[in-house]
N, CA, C and O atoms as a GROMACS GRO file, in nm:
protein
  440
    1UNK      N    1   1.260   0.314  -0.742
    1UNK     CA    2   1.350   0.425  -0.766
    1UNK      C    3   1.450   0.433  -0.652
    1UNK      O    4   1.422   0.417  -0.534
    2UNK      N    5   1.581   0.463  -0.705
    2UNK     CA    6   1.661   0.475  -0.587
    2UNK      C    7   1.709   0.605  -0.534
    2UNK      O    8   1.763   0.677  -0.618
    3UNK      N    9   1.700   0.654  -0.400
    3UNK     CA   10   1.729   0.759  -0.392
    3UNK      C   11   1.934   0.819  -0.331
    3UNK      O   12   1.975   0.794  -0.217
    4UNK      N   13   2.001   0.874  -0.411
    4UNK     CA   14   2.115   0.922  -0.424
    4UNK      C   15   2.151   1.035  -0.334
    4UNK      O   16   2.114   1.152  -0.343
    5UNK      N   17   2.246   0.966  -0.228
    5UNK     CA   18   2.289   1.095  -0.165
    5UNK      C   19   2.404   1.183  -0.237
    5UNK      O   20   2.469   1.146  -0.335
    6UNK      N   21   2.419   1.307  -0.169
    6UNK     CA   22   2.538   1.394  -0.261
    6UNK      C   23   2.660   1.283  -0.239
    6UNK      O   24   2.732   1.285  -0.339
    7UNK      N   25   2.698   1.204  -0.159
    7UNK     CA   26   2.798   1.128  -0.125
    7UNK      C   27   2.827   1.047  -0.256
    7UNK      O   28   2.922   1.064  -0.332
    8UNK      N   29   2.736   0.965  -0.264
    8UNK     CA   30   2.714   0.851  -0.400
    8UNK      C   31   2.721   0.939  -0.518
    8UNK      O   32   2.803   0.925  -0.608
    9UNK      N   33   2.640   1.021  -0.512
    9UNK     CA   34   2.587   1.068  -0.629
    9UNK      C   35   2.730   1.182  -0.665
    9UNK      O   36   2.749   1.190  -0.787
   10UNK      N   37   2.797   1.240  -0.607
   10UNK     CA   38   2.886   1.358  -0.643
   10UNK      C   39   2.972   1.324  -0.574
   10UNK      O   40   2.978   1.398  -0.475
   11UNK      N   41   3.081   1.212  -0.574
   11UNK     CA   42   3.192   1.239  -0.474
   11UNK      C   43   3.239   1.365  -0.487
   11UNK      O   44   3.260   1.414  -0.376
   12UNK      N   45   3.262   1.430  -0.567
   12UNK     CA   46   3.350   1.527  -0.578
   12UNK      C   47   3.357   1.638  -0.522
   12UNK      O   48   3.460   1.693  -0.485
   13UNK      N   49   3.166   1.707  -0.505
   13UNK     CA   50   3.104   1.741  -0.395
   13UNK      C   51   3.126   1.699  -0.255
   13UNK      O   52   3.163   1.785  -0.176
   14UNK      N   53   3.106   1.566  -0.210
   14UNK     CA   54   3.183   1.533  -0.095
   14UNK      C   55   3.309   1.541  -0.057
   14UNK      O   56   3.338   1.564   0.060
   15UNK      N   57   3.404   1.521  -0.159
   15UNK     CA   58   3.496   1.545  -0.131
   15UNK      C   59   3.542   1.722  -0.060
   15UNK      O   60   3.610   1.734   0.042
   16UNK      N   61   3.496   1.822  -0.128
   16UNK     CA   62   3.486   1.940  -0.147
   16UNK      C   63   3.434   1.989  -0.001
   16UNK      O   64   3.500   2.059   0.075
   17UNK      N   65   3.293   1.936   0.027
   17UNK     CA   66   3.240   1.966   0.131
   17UNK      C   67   3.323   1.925   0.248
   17UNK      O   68   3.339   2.010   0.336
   18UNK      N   69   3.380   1.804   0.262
   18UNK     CA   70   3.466   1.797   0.348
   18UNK      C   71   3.589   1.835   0.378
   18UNK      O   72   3.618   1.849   0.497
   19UNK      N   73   3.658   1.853   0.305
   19UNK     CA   74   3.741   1.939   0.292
   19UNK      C   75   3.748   2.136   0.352
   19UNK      O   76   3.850   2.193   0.392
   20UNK      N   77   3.640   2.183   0.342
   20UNK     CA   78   3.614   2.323   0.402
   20UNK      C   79   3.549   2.289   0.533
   20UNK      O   80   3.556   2.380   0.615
   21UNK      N   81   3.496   2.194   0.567
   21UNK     CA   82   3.466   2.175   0.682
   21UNK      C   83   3.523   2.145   0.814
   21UNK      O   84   3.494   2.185   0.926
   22UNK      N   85   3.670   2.012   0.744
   22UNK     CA   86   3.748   2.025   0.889
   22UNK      C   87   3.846   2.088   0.958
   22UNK      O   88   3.945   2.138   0.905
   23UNK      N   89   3.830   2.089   1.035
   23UNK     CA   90   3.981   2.188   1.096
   23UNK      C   91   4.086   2.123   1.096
   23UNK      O   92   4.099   2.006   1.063
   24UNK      N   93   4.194   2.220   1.146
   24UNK     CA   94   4.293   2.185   1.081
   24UNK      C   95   4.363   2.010   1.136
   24UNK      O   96   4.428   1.924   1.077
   25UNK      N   97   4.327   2.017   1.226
   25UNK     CA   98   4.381   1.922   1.294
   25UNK      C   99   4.305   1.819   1.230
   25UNK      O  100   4.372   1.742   1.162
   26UNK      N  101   4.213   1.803   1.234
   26UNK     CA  102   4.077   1.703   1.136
   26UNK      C  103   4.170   1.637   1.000
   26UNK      O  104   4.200   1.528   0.953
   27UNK      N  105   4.188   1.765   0.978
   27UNK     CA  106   4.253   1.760   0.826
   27UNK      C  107   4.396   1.678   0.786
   27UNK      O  108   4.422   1.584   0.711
   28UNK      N  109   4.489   1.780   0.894
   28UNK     CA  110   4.610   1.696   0.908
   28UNK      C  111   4.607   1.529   0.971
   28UNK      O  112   4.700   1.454   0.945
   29UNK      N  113   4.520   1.495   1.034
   29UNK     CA  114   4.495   1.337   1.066
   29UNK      C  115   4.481   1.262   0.961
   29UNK      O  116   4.543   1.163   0.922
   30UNK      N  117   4.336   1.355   0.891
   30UNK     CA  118   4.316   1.252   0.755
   30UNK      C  119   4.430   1.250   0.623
   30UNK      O  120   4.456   1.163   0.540
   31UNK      N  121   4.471   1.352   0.642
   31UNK     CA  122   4.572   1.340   0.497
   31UNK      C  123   4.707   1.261   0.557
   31UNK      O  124   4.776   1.189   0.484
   32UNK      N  125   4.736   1.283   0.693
   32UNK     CA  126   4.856   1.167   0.696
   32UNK      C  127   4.820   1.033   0.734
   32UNK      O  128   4.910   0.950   0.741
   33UNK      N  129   4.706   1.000   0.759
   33UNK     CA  130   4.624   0.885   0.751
   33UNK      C  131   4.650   0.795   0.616
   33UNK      O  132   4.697   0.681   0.619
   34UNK      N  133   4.612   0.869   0.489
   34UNK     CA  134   4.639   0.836   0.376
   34UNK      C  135   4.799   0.862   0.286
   34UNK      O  136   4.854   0.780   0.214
   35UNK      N  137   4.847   1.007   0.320
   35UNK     CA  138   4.962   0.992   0.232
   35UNK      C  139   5.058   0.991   0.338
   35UNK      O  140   5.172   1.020   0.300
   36UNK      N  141   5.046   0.966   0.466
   36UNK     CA  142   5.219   0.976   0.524
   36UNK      C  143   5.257   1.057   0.584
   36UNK      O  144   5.303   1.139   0.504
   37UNK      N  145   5.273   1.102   0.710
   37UNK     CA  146   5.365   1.241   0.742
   37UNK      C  147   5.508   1.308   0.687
   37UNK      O  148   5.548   1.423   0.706
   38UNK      N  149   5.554   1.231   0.633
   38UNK     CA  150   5.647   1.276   0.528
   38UNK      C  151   5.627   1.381   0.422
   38UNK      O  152   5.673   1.495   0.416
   39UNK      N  153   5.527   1.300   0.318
   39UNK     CA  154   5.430   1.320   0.210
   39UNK      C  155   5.302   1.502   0.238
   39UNK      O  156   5.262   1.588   0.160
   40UNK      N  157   5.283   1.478   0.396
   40UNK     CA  158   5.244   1.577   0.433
   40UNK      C  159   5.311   1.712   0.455
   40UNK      O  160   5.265   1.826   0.443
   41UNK      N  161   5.428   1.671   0.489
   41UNK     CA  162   5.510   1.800   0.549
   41UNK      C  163   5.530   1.810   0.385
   41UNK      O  164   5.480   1.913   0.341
   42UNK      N  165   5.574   1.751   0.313
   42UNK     CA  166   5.587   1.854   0.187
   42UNK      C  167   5.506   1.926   0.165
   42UNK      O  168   5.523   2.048   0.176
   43UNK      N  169   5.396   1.874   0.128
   43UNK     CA  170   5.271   1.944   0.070
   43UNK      C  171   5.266   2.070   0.152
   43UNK      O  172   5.248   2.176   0.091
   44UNK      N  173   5.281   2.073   0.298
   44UNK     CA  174   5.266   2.171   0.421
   44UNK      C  175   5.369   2.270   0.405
   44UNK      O  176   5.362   2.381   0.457
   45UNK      N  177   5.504   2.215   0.308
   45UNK     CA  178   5.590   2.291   0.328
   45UNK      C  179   5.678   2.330   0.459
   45UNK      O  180   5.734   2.436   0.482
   46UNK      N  181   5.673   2.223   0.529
   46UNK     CA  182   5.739   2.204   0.627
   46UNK      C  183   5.861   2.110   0.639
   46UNK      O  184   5.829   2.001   0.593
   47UNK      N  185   5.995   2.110   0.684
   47UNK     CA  186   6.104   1.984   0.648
   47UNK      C  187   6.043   1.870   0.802
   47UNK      O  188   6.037   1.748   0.785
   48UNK      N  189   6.021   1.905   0.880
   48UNK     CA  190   6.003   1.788   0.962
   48UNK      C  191   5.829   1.755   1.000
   48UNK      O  192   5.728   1.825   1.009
   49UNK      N  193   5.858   1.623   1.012
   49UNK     CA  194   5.718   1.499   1.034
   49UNK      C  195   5.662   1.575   1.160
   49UNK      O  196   5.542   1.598   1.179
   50UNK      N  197   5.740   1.603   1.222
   50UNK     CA  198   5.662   1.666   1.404
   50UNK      C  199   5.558   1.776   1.367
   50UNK      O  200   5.452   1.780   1.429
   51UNK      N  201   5.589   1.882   1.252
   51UNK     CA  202   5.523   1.984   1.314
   51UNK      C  203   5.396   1.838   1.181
   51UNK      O  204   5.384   1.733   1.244
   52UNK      N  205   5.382   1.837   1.154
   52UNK     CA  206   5.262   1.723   1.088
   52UNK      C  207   5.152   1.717   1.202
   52UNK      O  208   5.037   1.759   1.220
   53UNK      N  209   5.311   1.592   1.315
   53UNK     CA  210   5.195   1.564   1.397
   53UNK      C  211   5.166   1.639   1.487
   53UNK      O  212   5.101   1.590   1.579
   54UNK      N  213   5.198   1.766   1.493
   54UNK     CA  214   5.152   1.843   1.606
   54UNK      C  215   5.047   1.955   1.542
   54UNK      O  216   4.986   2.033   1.615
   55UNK      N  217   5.034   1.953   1.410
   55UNK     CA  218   4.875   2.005   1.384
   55UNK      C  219   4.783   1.890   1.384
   55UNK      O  220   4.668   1.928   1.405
   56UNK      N  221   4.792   1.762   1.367
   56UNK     CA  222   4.720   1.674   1.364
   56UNK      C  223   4.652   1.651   1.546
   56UNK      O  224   4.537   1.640   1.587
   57UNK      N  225   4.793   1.652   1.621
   57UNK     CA  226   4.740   1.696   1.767
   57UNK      C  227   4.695   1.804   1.803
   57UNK      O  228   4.669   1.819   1.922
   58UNK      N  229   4.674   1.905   1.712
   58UNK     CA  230   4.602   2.048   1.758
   58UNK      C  231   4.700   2.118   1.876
   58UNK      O  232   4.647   2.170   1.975
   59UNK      N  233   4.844   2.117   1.860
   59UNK     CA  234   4.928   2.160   1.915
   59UNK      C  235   4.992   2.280   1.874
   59UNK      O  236   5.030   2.359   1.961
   60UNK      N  237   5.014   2.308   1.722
   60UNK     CA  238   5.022   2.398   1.630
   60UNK      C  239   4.881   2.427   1.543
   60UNK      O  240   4.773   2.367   1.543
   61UNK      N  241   4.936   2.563   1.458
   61UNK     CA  242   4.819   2.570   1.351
   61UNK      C  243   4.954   2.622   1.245
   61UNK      O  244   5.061   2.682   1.254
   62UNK      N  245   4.850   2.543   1.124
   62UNK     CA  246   4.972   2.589   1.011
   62UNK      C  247   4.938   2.736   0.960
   62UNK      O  248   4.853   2.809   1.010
   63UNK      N  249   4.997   2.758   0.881
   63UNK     CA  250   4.985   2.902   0.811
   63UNK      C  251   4.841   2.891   0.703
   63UNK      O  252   4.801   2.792   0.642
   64UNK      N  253   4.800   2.988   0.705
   64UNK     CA  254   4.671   3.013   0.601
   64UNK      C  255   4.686   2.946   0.468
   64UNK      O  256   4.613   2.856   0.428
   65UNK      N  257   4.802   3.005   0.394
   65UNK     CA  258   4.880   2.923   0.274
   65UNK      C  259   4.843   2.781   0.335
   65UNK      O  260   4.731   2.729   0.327
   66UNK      N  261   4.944   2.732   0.391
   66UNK     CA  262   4.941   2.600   0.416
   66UNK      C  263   4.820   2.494   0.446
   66UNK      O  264   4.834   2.372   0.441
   67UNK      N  265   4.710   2.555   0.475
   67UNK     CA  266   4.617   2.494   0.485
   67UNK      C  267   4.513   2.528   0.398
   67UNK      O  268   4.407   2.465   0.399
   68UNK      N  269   4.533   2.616   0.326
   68UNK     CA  270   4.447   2.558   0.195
   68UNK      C  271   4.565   2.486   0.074
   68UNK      O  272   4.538   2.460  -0.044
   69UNK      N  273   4.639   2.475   0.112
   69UNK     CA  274   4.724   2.398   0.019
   69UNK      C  275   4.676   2.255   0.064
   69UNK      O  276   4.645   2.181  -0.030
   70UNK      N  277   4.665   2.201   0.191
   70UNK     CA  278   4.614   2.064   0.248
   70UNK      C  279   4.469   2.035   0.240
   70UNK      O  280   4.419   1.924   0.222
   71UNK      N  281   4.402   2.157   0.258
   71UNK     CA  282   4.270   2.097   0.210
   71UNK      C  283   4.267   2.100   0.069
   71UNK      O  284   4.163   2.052   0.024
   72UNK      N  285   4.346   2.138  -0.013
   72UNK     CA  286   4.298   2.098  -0.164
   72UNK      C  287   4.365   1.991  -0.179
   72UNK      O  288   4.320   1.923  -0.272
   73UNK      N  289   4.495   1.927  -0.104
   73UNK     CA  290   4.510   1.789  -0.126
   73UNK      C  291   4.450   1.679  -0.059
   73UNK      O  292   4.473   1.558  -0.063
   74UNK      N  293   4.370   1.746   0.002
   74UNK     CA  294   4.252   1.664   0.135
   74UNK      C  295   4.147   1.620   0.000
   74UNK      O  296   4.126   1.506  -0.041
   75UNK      N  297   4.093   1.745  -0.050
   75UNK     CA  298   3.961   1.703  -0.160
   75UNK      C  299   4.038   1.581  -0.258
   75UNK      O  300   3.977   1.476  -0.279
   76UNK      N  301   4.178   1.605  -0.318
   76UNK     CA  302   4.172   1.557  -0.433
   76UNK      C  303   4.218   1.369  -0.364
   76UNK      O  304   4.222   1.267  -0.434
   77UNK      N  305   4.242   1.379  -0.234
   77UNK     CA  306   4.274   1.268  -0.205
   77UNK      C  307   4.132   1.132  -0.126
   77UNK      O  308   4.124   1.012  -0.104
   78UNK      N  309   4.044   1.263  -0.111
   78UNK     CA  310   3.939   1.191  -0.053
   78UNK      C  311   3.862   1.180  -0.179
   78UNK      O  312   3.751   1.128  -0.169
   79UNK      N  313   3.902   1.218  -0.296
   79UNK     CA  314   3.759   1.204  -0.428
   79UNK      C  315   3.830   1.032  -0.470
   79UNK      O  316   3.766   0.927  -0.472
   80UNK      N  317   3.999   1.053  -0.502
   80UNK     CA  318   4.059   0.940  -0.548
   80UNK      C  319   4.033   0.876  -0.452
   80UNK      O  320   4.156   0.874  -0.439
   81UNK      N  321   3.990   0.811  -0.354
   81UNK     CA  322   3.956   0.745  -0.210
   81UNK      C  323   3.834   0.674  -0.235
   81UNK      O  324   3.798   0.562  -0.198
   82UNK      N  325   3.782   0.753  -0.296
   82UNK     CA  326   3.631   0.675  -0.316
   82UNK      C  327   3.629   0.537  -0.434
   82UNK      O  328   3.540   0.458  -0.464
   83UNK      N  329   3.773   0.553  -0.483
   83UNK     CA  330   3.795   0.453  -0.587
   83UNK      C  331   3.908   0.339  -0.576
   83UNK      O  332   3.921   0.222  -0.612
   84UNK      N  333   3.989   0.442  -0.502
   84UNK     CA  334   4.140   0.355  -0.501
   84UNK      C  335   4.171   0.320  -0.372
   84UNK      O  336   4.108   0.370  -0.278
   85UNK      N  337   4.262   0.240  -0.356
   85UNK     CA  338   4.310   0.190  -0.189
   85UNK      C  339   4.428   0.299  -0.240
   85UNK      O  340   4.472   0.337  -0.348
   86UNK      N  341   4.460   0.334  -0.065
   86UNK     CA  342   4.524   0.414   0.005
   86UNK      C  343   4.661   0.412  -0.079
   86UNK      O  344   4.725   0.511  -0.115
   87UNK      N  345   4.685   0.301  -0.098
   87UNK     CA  346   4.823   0.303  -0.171
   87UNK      C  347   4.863   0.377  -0.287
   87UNK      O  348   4.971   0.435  -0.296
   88UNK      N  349   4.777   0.374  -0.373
   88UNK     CA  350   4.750   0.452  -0.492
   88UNK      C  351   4.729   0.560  -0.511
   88UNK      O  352   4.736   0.627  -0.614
   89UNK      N  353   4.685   0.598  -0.354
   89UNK     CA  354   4.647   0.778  -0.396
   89UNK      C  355   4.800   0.813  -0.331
   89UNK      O  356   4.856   0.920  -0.355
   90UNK      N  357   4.829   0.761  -0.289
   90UNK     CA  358   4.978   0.784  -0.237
   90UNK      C  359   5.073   0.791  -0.352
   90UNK      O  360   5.156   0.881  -0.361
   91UNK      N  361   5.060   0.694  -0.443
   91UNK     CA  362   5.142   0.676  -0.524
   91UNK      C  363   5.061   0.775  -0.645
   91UNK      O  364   5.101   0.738  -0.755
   92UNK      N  365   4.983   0.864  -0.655
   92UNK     CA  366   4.932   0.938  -0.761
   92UNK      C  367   5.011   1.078  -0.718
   92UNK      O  368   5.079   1.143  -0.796
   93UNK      N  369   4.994   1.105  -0.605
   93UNK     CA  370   5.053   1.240  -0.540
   93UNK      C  371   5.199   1.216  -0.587
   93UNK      O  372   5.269   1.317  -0.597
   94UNK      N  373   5.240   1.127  -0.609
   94UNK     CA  374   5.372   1.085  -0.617
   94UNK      C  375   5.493   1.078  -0.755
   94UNK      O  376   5.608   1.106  -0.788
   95UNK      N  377   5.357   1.014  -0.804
   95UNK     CA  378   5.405   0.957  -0.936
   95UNK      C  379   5.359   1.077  -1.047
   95UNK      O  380   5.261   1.151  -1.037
   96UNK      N  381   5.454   1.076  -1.152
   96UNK     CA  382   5.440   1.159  -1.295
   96UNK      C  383   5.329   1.173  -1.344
   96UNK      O  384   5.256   1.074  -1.345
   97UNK      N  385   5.294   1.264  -1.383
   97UNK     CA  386   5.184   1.325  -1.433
   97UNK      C  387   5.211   1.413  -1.585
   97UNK      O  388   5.263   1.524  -1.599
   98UNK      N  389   5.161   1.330  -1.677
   98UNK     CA  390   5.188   1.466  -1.814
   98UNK      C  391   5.114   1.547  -1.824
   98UNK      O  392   5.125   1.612  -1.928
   99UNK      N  393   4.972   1.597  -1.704
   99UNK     CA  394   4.930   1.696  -1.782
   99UNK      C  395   4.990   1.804  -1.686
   99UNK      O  396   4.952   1.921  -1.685
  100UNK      N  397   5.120   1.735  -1.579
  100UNK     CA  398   5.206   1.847  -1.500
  100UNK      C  399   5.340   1.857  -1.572
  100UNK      O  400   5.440   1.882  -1.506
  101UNK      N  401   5.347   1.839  -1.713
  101UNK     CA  402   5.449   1.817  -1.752
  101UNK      C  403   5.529   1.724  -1.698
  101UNK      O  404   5.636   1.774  -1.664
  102UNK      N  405   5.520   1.599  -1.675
  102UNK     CA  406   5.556   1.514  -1.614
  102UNK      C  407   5.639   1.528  -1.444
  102UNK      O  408   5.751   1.493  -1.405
  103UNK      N  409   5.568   1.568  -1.402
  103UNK     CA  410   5.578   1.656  -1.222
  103UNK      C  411   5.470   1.562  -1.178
  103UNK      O  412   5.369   1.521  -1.236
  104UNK      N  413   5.533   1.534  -1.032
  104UNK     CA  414   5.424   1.453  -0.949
  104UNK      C  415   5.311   1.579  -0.849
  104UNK      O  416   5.359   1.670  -0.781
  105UNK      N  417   5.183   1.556  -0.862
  105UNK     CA  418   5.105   1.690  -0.827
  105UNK      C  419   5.166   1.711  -0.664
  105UNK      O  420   5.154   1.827  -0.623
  106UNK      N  421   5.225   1.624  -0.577
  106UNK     CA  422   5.275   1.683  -0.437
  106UNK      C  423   5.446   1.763  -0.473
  106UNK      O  424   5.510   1.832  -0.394
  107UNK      N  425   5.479   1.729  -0.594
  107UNK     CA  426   5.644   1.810  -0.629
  107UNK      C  427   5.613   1.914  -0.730
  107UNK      O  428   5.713   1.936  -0.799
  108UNK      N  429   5.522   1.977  -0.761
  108UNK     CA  430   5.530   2.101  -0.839
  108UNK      C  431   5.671   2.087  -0.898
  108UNK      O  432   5.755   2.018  -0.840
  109UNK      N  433   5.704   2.163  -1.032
  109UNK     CA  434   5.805   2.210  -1.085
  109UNK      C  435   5.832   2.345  -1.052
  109UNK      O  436   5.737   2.423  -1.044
  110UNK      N  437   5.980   2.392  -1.027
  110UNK     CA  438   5.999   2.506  -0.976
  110UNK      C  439   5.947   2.632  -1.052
  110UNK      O  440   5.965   2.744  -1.005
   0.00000   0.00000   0.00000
């Protein structure tokens, strides 16, 4: 019999769990790790890459908004992670989506 951690067994759970767990700076490392400091400051709602890396350096803290806006793109990027190379979850945040009415999930429609 094999025994299943929540990791294996529930990414999605992992994903989740990690996500409320890191701080902010934790957070901002890993998501521009994977989508980009560019890619981040949108999501963050910020126009420049610096303040990115200066929550990632624990130099700033973003706004409350803003960081649960990053940890829910933290979960949905560390669940697609468990499947796809880096490139792809980049290019999912990115790329069209019809069940966003064809909106990429990091560009919301106004």
């Amino acid at each position: 019999m094999t025994t299943r951690t929540r990791d294996t067994a529930r990414p999605d759970l992992a994903a989740a769990d990690a996500a409320v767990r890191m701080d902010c700076a934790q957070l901002a490392r890993a998501l521009r790790e994977v989508l980009g400091a560019r890619l981040v400051a949108y999501i963050g709602s910020v126009k420049e890459t610096r303040a990115v890396h200066q929550w990632a350096d624990n130099q700033r803290v973003p706004a409350a908004e803003t960081v649960l806006r990053l940890r829910a793109a933290y979960q949905v990027a560390a669940l697609l992670g468990t499947r796809e190379e880096p490139a792809v979850v980049q290019a999912w945040f990115q790329g069209m989506n019809p069940r966003l009415g064809d909106a990429a999930p990091a560009y919301p429609p106004p």
